[in-house]
N, C-alpha and C positions, 0 to 999 in steps of 0.2 A: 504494500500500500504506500502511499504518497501523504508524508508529514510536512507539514509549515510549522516548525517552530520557530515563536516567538520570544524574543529574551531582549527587552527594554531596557535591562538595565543589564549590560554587559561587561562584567567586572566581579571580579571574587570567584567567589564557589556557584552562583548563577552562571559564568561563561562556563566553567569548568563543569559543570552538569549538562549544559546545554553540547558543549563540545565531546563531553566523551558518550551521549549518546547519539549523537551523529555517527564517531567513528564505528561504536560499539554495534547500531543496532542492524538488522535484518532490512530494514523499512529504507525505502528514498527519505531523507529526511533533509528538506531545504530549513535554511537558517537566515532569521530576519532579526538586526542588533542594533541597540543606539550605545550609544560610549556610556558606561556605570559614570554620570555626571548626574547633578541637579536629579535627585531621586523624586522631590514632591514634582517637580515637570514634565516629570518621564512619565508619572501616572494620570497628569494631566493632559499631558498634548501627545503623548509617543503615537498612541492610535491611530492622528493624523497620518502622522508621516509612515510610521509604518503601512497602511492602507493602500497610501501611494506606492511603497514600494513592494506590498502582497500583488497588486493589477498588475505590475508590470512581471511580477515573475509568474504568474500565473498565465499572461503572455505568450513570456519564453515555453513555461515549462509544464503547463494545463495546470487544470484545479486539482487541489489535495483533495486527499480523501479523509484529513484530519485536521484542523490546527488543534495545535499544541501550543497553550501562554503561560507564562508566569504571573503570578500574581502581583506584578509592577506592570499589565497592561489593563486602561480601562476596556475591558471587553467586548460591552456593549454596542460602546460607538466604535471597535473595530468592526465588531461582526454587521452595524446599520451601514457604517461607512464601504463596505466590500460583498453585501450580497448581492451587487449587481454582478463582481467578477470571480467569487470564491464558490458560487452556487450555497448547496445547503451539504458543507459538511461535520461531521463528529468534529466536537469541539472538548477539549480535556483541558482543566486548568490545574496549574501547578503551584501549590501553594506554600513556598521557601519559608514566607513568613507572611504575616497580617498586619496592617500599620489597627488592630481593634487592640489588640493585646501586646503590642512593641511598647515599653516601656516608656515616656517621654522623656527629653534630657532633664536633670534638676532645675527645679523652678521654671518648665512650662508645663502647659496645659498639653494633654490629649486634643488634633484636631480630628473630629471623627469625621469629617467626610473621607478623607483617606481608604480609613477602614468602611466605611460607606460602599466605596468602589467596590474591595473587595466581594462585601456581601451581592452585590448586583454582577460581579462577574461570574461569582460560584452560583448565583439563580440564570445567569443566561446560559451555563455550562450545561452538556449532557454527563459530566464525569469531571468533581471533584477529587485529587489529590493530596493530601499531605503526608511531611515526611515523616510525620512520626504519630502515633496514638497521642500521645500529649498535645501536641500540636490542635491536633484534628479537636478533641474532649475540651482544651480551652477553650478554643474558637467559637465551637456552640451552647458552649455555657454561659458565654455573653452576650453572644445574638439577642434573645429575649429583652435583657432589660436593656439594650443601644436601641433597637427598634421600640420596644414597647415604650421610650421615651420621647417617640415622636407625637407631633401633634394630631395626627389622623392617618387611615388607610396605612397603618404599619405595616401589614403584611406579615406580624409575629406568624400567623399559620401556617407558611411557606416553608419554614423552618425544619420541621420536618421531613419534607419532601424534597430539598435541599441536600439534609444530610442521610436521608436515605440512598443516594445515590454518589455518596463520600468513602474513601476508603484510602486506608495507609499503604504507600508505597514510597519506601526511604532512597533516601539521595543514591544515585550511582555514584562513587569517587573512584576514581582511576589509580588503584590502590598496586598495580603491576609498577609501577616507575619508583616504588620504593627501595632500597636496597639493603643486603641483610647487614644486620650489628657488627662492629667489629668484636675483635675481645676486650671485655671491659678489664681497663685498666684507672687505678688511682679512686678518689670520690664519690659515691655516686650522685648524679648528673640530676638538677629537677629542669625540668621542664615549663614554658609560660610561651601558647602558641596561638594564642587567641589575638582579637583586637584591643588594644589600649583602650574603652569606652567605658561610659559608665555603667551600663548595663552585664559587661563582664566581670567589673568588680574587682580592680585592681589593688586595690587597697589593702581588703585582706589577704590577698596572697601573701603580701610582702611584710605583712604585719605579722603572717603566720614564720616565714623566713629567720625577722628579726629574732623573734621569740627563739627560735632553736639556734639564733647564732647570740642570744646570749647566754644558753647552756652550753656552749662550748662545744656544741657538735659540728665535724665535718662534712662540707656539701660545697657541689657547683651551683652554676643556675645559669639557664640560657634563657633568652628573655626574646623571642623570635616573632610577638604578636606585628601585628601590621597596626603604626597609628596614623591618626586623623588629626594631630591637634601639634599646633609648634612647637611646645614643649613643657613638655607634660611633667607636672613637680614630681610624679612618680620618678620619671626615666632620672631626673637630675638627683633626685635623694638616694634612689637605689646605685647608682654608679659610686656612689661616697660610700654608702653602708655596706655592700656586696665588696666593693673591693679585687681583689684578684681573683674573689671566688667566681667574679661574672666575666662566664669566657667567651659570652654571647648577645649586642641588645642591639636593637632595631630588626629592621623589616630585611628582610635578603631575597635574592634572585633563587627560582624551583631550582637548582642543582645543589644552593648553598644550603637552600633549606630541607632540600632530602637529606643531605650529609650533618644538620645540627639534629631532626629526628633519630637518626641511627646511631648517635654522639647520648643519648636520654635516656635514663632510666625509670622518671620518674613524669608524667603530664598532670596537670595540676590545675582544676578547671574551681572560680569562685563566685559563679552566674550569676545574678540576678534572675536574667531571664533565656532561656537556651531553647531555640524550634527543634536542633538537631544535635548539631556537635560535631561539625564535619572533622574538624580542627585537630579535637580530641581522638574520633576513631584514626586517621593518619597516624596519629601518633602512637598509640594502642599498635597500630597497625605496624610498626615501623618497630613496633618491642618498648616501646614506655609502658609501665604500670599505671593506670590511673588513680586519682583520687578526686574523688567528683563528692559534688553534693546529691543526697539522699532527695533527689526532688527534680520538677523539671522534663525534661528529655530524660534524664543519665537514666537511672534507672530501667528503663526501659533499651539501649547500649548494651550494657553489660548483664552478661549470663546471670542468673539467679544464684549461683554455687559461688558466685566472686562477692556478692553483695556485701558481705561483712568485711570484704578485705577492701572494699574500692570504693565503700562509699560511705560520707560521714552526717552527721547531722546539724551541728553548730561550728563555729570558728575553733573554740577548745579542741572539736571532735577532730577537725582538719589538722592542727596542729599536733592530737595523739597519734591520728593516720601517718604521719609526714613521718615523725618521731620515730615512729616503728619501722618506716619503710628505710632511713637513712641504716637505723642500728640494726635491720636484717637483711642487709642488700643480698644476700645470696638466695634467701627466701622470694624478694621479690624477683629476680631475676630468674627463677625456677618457673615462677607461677603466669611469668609474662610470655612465655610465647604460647601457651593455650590462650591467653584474648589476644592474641594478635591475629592466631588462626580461627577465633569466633568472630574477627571484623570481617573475614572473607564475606560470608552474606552482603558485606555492603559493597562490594568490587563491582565493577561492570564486566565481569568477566561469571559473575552469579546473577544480576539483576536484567543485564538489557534482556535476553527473553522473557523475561515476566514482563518489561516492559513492553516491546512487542507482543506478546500476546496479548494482554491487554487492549492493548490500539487496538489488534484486529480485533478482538470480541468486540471493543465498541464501535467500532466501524460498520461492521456486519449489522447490529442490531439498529442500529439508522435506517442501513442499506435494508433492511428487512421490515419498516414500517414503525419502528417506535419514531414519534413524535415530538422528540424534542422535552425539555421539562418543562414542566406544567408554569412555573414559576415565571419564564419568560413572558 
């Protein structure tokens, strides 16, 4: 079959999902992208222009028999703006994240039209997406009271029929371009692979660090997250207090930063608020032990049998977890490459046929007279 995928915001673990199931999948799968820039304009205007350039590849290369969007496209006015030239095909939307339950920076408000879009995209869709149970379980747990606080014709009833036709299907990560561990030698290595933001919660990590470097315990730390912000008091106090221990900080180029995952023994995740955890399973994947919060996505990552070893509940708890993992590093190092080979599930070398299959089931079932959601 013949996919139009859509990715609006082209940058991060959105390109990297959209591209490795291009290479990965069975399906034609054509690729429509604006640069990961101005993220609120991308869900405002991208439709336009993508529109314009769905007619002309549709042109070149006939109609799909799916699009495929991320939930950074408003939907709607793609699919008004292009049914003169896309016809009437399966439509599946991908839902990375939701701006209903994205955390907002300290001291603003929630703007919910945002998350507005979203809900009018996942009712125009014939097949909701998300990557994780968590994800999906939040998302319409708040549906109710965002619509039920409108002033008339909310449409709270839709909601249902919505999420009947919702279901989990986790991120492919292209988990083959990892390389194996060397032999560990010296300290063991923690881990910090995420984004500098506030919603990752940088703070306690490093609060948790200080605390075991003033018992006196030995550790490295590589600090590999990608930031957004000039200069962030974290990076300039942690370069003082870490000391020689930090043999790793800022953002690096995919070759440096396969080579500082296989340098780690330990990933180290202090959310807020987590859709998925691309970040973390890479790392996992690459032989870091985790220690995640007891909440969130994680939970649902990691095998049931590791749960007491990976995942903790308060700031103290993170800091017994850490503790433990520095002063039995051979313990962790035993237990880490069974989750590194329980992240396989997430490779695209396990998922793109479930993805494709998928398509085609819901391709066929258009093709066969279901009608679109009621909801539309």
């Amino acid at each position: 079959m013949r996919i139009l995928l859509i990715e609006p915001y082209f940058g991060g673990s959105h390109a990297a999902w959209a591209e490795g199931y291009v290479e990965a999948s069975s399906h034609e799968v054509d690729l429509l992208t604006l640069p990961a820039r101005f993220w609120k304009w991308r869900m405002r205007g991208a439709a336009f222009t993508l529109a314009g350039q769905a007619e002309e590849l549709v042109a070149e290369r006939g109609r799909p028999d799916l699009v495929l969007t991320s939930d950074m496209l408003d939907l709607p006015t793609f699919l008004g703006l292009t049914r003169h030239c896309i016809g009437q095909p399966a439509v599946a939307l991908y839902m990375h994240e939701n701006q209903i339950t994205y955390p907002p920076p300290p001291g603003t408000n929630i703007d919910h039209s945002y998350g507005f879009t979203n809900w009018l995209s996942a009712a125009a869709s014939d097949l909701v997406l998300f990557n994780s149970q968590y994800h999906l379980e939040e998302f319409f747990s708040i549906l109710p009271g965002l619509l039920g606080s409108l002033p008339d014709f909310t449409h709270v009833d839709a909601i249902p029929t919505v999420r009947a036709r919702s279901e989990v299907l986790p991120v492919g990560i292209d988990l083959e371009r990892l390389v194996g561990r060397p032999e560990p030698d010296g300290p063991l290595v923690v881990l910090w692979n995420q984004r500098w933001e506030y919603d990752k919660n940088p703070e306690t990590f490093f609060q948790a660090l200080y605390a075991l470097i003033d018992e006196g315990l030995e550790f490295q730390v590589i600090l590999a997250g990608e930031n957004f912000r000039n200069t962030p008091a974290e990076f300039v106090d942690a370069e003082q207090r870490l000391g020689n221990r930090l043999l790793h900080q800022g953002f690096s180029p995919p070759a440096r930063y396969i080579e500082l995952l296989s340098r780690s023994d330990v990933v180290v995740s202090t959310a807020h608020h987590e859709f998925f955890g691309v970040a973390v399973v890479e790392a996992i994947a690459a032989g870091a032990f985790p220690l995640l919060p007891r909440r969130l996505s994680y939970p649902g990552l990691i095998p049931n049998d590791y749960h007491q070893h990976c995942l903790y509940d308060d700031d103290e708890g993170l800091i017994d977890r850490l503790r433990w993992a520095i002063t039995h590093r051979s313990e962790v190092r035993s237990m880490a490459p069974e989750l590194a080979t329980a992240m396989s599930r997430y490779g695209w070398s396990s998922l793109a046929d479930r993805y494709d299959r998928r398509f085609a089931r819901l391709g066929r079932s258009v093709d066969d007279g279901f009608d679109g959601p009621p909801a539309r």
